[in-house]
C-alpha positions as semicolon CSV with decimal commas, in nm:
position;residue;x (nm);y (nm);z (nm)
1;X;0,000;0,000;0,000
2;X;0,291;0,219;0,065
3;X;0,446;0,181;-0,210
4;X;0,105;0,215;-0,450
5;X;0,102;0,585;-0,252
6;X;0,437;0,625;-0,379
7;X;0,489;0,528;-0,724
8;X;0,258;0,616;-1,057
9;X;0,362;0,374;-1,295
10;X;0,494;0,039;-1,217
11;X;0,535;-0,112;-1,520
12;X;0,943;-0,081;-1,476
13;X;0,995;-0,183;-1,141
14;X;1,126;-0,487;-1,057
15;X;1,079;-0,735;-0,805
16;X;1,349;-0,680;-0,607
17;X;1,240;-0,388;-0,541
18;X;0,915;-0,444;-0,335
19;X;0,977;-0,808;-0,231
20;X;1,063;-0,855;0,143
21;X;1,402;-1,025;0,143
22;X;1,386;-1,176;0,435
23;X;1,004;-1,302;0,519
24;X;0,918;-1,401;0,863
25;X;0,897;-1,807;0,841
26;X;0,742;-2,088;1,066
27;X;0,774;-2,476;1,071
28;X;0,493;-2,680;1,022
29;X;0,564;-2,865;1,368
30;X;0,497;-2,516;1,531
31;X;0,149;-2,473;1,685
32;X;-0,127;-2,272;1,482
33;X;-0,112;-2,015;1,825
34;X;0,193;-1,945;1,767
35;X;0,180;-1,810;1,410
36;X;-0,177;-1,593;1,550
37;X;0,075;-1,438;1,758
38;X;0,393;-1,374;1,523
39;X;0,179;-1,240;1,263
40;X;0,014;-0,980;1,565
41;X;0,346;-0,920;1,688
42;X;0,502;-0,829;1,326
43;X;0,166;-0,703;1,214
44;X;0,214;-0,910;0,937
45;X;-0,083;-1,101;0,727
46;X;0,120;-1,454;0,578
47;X;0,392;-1,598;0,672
48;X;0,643;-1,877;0,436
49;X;0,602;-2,236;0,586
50;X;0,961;-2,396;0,569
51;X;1,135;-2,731;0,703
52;X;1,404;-2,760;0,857
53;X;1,641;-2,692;0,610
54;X;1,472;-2,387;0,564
55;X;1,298;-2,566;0,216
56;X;0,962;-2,362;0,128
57;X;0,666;-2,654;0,229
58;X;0,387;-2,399;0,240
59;X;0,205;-2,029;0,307
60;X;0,005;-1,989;0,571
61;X;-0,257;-1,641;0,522
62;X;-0,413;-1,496;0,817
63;X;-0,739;-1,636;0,679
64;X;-0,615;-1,967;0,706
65;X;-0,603;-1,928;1,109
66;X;-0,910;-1,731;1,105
67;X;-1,132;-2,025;0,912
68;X;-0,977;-2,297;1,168
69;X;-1,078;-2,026;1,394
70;X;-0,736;-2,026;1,552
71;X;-0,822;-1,646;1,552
C-alpha cells in the first residue's frame, strides 16, 4: 500500500524492489497459536512455511487461522 502511494507507474519496477528479502517463516511442527501471535506481533498477514532446512513446504494467510478459527 505504501508503495502504490508512492509510485505512478509500475510497469518498470522490478521485483526486487518491493519483495521482502527476508520473510518471517514458521515450521509446520509449530502450533497454529503461535503463528496468531507472530503475525500480531510483526503485524504481518502470511507468513512462508519452511522445514528444517529452511525448504519452502507452504504459506500460511491470516485467513487460514481465522477459518480454523485459531483467531
Amino acid at each position: 500500500r505504501r508503495l502504490v502511494e508512492r509510485v505512478q507507474d509500475f510497469t518498470h519496477i522490478l521485483i526486487c524492489v518491493v519483495m521482502h528479502a527476508d520473510p518471517r517463516r514458521i515450521h509446520p511442527e509449530q502450533l497454529a497459536d503461535d503463528a496468531g501471535a507472530i503475525m500480531e506481533q510483526y503485524r504481518i498477514n502470511q507468513m512462508l512455511v519452511v522445514d528444517a532446512d529452511d525448504v519452502l513446504v507452504g504459506a500460511l494467510h491470516i485467513h487460514d487461522l481465522t477459518r480454523a478459527k485459531v483467531i
